[in-house]
Residue frames as a rotation matrix with the C-alpha (Angstrom) as fourth column:
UNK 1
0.413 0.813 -0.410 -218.30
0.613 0.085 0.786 -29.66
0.673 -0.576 -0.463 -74.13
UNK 2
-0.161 -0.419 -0.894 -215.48
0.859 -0.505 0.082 -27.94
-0.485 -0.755 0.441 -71.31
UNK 3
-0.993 -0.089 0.077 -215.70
0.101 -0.980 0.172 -24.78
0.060 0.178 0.982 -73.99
UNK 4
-0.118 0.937 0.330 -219.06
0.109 -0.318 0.942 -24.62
0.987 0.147 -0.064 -74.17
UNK 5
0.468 0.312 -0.827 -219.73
0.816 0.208 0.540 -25.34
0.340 -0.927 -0.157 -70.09
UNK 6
-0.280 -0.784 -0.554 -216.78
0.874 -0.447 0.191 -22.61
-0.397 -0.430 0.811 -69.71
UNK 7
-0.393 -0.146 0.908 -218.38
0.850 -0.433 0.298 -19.81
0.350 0.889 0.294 -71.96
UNK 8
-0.967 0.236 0.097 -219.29
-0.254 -0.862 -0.438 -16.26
-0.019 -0.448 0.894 -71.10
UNK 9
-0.498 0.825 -0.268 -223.05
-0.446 0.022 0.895 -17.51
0.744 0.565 0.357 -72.33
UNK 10
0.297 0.411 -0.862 -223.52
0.243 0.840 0.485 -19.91
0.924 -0.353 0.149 -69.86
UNK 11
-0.593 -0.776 -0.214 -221.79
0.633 -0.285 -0.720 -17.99
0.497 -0.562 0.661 -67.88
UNK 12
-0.884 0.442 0.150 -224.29
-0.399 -0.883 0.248 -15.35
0.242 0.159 0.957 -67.81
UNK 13
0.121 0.765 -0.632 -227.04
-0.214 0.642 0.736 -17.60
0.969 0.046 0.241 -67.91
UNK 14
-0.413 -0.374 -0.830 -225.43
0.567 0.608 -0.556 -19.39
0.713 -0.701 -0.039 -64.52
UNK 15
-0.992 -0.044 0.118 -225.35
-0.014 -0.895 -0.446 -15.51
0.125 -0.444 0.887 -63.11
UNK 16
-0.458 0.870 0.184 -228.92
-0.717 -0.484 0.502 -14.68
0.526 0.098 0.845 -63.89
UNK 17
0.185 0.856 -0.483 -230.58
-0.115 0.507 0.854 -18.17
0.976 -0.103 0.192 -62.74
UNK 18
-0.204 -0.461 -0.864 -228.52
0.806 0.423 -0.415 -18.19
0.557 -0.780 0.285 -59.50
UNK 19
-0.932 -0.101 0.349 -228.99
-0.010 -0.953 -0.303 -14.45
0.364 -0.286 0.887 -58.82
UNK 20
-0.137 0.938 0.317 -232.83
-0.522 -0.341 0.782 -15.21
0.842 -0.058 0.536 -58.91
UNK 21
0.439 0.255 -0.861 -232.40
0.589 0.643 0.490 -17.74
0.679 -0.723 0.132 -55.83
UNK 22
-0.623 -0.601 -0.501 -229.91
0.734 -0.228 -0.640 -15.42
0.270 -0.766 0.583 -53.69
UNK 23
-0.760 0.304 0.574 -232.61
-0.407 -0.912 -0.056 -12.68
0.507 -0.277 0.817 -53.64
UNK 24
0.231 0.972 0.045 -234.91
-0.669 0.125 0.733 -14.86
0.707 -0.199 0.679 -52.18
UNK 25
-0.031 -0.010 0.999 -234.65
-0.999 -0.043 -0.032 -15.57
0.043 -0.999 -0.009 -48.55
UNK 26
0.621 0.383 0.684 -236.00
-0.483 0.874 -0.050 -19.44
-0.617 -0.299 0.728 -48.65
UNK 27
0.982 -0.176 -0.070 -233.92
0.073 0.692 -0.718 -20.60
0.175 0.700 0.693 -51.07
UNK 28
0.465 -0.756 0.461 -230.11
-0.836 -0.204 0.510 -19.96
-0.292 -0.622 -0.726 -48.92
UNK 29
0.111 -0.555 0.824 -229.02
-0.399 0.735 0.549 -23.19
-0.910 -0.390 -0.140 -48.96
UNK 30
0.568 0.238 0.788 -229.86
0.688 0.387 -0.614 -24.15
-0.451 0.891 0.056 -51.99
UNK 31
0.927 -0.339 0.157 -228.23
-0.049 -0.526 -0.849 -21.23
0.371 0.780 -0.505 -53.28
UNK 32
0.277 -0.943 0.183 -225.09
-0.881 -0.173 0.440 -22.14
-0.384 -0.283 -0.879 -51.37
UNK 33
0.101 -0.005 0.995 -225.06
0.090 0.996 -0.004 -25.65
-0.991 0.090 0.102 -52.81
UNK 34
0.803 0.146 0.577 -226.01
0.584 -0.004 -0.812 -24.58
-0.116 0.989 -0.089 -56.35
UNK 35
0.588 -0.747 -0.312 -222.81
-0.665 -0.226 -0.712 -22.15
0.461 0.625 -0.630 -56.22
UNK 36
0.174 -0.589 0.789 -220.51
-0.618 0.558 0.553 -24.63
-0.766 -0.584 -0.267 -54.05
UNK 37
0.090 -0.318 0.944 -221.23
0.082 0.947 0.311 -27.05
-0.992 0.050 0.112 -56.85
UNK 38
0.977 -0.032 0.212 -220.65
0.194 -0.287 -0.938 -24.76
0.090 0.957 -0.274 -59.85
UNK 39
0.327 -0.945 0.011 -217.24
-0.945 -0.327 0.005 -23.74
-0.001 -0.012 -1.000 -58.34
UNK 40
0.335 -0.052 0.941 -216.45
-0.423 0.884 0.200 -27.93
-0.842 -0.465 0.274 -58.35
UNK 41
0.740 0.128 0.660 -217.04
0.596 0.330 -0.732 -27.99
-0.312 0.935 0.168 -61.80
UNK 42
0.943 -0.330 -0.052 -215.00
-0.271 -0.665 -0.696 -25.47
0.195 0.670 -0.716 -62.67
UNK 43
0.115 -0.949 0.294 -212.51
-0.934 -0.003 0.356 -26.41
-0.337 -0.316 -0.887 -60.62
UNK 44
0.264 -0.096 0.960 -212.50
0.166 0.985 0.053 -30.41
-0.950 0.146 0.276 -62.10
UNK 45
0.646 0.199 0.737 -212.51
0.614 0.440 -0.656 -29.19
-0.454 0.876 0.162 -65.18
UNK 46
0.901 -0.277 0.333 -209.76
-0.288 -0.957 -0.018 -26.71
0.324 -0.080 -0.943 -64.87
UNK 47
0.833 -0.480 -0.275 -207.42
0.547 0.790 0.277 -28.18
0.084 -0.381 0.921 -62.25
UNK 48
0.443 -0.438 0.782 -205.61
-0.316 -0.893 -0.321 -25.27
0.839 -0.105 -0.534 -61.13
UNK 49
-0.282 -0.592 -0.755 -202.71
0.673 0.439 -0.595 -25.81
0.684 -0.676 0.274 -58.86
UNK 50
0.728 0.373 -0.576 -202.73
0.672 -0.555 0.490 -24.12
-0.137 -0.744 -0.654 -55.38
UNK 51
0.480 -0.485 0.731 -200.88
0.185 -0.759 -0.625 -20.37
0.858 0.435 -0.275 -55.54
UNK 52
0.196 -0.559 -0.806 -198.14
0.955 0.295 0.028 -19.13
0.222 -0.775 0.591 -53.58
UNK 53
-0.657 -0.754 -0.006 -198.92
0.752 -0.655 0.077 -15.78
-0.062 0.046 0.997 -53.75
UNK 54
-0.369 0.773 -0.516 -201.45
0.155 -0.496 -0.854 -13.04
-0.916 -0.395 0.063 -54.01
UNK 55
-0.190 -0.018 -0.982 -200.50
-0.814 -0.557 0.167 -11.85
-0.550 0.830 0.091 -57.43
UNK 56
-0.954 0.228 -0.194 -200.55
0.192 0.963 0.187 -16.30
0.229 0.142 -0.963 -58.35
UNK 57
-0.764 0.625 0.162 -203.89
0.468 0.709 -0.528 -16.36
-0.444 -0.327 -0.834 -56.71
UNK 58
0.310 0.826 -0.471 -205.39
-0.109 -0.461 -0.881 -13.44
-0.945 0.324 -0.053 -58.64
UNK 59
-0.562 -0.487 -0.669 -203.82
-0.820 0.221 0.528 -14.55
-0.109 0.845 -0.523 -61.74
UNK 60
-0.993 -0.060 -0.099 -205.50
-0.089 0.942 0.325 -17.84
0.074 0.331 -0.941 -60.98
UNK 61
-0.428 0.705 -0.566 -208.69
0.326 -0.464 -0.824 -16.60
-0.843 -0.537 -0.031 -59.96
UNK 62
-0.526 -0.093 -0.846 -208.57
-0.643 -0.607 0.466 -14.60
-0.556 0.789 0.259 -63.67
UNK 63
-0.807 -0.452 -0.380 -208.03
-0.591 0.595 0.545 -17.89
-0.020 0.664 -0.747 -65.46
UNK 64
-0.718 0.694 0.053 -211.15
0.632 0.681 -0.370 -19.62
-0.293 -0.231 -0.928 -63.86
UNK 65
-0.199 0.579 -0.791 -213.27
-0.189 -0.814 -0.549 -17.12
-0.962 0.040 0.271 -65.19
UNK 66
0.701 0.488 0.519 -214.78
0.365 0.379 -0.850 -17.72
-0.612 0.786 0.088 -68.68
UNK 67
-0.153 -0.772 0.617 -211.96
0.894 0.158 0.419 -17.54
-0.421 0.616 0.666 -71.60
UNK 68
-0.540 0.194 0.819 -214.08
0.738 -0.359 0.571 -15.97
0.404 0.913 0.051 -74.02
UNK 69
0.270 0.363 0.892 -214.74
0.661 -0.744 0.103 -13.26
0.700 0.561 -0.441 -71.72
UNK 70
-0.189 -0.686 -0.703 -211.68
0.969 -0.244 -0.022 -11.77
-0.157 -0.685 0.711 -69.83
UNK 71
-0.652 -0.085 0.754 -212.51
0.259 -0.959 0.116 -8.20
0.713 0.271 0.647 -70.60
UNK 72
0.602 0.701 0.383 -215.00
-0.226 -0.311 0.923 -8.14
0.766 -0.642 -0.028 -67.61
UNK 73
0.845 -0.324 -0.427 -212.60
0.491 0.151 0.858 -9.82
-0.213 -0.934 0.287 -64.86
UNK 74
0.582 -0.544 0.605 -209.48
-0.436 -0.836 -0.333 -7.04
0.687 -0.070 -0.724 -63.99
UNK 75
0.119 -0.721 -0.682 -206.41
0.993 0.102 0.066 -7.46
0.022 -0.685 0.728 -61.88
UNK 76
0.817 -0.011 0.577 -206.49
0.103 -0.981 -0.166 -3.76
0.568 0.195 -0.800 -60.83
UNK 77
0.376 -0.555 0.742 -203.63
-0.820 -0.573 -0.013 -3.73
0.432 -0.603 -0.670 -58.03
UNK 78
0.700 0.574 -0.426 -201.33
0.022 0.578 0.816 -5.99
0.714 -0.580 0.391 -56.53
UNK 79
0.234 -0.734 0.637 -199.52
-0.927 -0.366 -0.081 -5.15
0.293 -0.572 -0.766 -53.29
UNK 80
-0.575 -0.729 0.370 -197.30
-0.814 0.467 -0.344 -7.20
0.078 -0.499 -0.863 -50.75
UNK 81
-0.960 0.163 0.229 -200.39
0.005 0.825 -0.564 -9.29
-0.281 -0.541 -0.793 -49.47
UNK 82
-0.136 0.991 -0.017 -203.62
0.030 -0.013 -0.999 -8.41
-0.990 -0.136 -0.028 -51.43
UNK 83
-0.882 -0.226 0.414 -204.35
0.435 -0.050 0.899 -8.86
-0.182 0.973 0.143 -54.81
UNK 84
-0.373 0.878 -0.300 -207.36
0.021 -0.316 -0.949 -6.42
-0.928 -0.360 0.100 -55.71
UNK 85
-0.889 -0.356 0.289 -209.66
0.210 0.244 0.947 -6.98
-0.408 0.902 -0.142 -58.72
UNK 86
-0.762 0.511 -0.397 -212.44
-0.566 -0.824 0.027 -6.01
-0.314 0.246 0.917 -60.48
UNK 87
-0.602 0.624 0.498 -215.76
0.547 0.777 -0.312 -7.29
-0.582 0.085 -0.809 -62.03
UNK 88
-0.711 0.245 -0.659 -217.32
-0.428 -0.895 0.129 -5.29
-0.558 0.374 0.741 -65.24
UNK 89
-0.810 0.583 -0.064 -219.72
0.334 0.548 0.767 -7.82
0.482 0.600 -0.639 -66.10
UNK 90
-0.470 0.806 0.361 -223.37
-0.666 -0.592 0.454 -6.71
0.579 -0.027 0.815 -65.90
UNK 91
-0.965 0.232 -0.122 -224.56
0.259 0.771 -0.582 -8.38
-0.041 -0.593 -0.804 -62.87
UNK 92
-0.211 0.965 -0.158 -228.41
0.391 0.231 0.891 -9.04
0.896 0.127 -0.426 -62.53
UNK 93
0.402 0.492 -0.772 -228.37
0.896 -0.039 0.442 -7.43
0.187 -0.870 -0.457 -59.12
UNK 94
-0.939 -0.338 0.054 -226.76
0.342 -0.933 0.111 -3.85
0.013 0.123 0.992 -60.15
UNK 95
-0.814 0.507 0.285 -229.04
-0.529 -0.849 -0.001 -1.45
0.241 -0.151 0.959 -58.29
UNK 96
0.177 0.732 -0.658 -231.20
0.367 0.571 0.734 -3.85
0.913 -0.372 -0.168 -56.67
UNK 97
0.195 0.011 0.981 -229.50
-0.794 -0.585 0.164 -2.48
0.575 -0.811 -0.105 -53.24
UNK 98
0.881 0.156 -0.447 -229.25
0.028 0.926 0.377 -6.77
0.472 -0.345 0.811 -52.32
UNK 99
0.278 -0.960 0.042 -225.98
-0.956 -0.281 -0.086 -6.78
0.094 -0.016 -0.995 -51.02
UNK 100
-0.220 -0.342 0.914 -226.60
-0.481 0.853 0.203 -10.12
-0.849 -0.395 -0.352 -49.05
UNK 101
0.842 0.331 0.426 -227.70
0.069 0.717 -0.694 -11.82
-0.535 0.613 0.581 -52.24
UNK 102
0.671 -0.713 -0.200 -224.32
-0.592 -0.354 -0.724 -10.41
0.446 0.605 -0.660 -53.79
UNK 103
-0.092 -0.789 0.607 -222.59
-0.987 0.155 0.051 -11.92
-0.134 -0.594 -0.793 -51.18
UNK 104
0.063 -0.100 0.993 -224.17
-0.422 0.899 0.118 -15.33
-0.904 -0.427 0.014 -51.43
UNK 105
0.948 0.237 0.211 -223.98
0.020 0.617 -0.786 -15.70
-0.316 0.750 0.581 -55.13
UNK 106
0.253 -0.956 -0.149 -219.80
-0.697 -0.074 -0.713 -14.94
0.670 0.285 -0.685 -54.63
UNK 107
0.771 -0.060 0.634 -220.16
-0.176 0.937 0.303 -18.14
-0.612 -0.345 0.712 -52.63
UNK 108
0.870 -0.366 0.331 -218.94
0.490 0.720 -0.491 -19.72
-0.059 0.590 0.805 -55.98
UNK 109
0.433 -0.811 0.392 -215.57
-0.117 -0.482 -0.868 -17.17
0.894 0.330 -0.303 -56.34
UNK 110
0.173 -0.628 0.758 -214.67
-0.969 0.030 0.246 -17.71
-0.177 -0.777 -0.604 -52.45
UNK 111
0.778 0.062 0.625 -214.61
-0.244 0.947 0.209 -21.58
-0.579 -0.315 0.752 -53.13
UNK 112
0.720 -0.691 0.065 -212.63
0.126 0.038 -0.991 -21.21
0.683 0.721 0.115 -56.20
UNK 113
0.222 -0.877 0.427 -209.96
-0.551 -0.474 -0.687 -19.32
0.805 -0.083 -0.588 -54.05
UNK 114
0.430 -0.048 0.901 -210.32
-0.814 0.410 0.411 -21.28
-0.390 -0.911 0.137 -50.84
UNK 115
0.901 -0.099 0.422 -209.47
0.172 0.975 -0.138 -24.53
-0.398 0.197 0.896 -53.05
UNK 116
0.716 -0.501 0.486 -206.35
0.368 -0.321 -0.873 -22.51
0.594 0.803 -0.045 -54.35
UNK 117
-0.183 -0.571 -0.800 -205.35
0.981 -0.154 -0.114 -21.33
-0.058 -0.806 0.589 -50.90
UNK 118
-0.851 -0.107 0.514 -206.66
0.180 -0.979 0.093 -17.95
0.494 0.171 0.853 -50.97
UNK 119
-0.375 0.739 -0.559 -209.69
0.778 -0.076 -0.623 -15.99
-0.503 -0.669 -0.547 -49.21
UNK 120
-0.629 0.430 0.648 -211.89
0.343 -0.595 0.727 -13.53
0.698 0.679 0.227 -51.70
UNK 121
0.021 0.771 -0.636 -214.35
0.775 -0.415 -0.477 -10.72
-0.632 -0.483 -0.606 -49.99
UNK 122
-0.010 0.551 0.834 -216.07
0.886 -0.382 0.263 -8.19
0.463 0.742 -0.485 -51.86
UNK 123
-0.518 -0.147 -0.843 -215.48
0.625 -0.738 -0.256 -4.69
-0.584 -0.659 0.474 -51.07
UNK 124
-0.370 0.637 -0.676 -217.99
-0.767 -0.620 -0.165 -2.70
-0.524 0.458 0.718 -53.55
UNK 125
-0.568 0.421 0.707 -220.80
0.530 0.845 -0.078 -4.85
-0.629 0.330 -0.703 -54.89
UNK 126
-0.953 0.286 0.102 -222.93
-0.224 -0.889 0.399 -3.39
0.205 0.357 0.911 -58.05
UNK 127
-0.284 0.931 -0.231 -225.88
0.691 0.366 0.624 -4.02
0.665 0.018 -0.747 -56.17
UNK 128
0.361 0.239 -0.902 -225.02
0.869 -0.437 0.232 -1.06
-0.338 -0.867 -0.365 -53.71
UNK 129
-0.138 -0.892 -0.430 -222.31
0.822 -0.345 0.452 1.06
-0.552 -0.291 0.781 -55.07
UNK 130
0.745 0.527 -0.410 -223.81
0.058 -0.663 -0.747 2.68
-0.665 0.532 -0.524 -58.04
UNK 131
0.070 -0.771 -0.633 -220.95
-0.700 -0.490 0.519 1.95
-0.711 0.407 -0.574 -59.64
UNK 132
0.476 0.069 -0.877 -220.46
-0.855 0.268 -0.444 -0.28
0.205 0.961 0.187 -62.88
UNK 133
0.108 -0.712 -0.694 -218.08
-0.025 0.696 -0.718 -2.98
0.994 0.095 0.057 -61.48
UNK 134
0.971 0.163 0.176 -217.55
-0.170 -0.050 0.984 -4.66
0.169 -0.985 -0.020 -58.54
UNK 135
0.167 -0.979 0.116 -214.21
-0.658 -0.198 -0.727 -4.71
0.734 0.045 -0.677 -56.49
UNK 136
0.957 0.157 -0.243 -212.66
0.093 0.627 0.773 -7.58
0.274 -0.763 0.586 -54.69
UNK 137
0.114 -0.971 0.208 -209.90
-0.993 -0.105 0.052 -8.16
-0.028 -0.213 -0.977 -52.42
UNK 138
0.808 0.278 -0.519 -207.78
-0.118 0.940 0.319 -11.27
0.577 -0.197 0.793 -52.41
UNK 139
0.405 -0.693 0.596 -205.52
-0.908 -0.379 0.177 -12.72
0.103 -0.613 -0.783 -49.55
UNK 140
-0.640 -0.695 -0.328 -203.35
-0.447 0.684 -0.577 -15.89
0.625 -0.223 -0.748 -48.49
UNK 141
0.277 0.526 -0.804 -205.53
0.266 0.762 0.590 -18.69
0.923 -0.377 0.071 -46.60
UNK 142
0.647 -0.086 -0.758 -204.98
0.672 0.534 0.513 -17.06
0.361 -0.841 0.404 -43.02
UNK 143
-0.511 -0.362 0.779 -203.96
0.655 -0.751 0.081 -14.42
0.556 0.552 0.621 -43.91
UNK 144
-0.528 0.652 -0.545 -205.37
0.596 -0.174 -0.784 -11.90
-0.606 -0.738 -0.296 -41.62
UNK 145
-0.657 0.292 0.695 -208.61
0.731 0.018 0.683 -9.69
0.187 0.956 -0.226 -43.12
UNK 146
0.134 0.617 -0.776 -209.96
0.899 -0.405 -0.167 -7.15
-0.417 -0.675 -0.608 -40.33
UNK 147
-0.371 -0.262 -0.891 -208.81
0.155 -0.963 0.219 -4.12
-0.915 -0.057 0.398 -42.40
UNK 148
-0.914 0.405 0.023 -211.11
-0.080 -0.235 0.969 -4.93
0.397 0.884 0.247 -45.51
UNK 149
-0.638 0.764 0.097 -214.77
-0.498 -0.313 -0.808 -4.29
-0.587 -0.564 0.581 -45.00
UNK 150
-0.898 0.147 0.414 -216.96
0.401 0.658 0.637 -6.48
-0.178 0.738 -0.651 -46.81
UNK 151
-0.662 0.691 0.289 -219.82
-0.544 -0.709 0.449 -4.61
0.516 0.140 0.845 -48.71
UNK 152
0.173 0.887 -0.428 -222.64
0.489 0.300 0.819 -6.75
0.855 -0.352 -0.382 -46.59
UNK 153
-0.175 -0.279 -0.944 -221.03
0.962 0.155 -0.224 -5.28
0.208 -0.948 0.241 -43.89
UNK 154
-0.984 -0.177 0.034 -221.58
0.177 -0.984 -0.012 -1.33
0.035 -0.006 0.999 -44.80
């Protein structure tokens, strides 16, 4: 059952039925709740320790991602205090222009990291960028974060 619940399939599936609440306006909360309590699961059924580190928290960050399909999540860069990383799965909102629905359906990836000690913001979403993959930064819980720009913000 944990491989199956954990698979890119369901994965995908998860994406697509959640994506269709974040574009729609009435259904916020609910779509913060519905990813809040997919990132629970993962994390219960996971149990990932908390990271001391950037390069630890995108490493762990990786790992919570579906097994059977790490070729879409990237560790592209990591420096002193940011770990930056990628997304090449075909999101359901590439070229929709949504950003805020991008933002609330990475609800479920900030909770992962928040429960790890970390803080995750999206800096190119493919719902704006035109580009194939999105790009995130991660940082240390407290970590300060005024010099990344989150794409809802552009």
């Amino acid at each position: 059952m944990k491989k199956w619940l954990e698979g890119q399939a369901v994965f995908n599936f998860t994406l697509r039925l959640f994506a269709f609440f974040a574009k729609r306006g009435g259904f916020d909360r609910f779509t913060e709740k519905i990813t809040r309590l997919s990132a629970q699961l993962n994390l219960l059924l996971n149990k990932p320790r908390p990271a001391a580190d950037v390069g630890t928290l995108a490493k762990t960050w990786l790992d919570l991602m579906p097994p059977d399909g790490q070729e879409y999540f990237k560790i592209e860069e990591v420096t002193a205090d940011t770990a930056y990383t990628q997304i090449h799965l075909r999101c359901p909102l590439r070229g929709s222009g949504d950003v805020h629905a991008c933002h609330k359906l990475m609800n479920y990836d900030r909770k992962l990291m928040e429960h790890v000690g970390g803080q995750l913001i999206v800096l190119e979403s493919q719902s704006n960028s035109g580009k194939p993959y999105c790009r995130l930064a991660i940082r240390k819980t407290g970590a300060e974060v005024d010099d990344l720009v989150p794409a809802h913000h552009k």
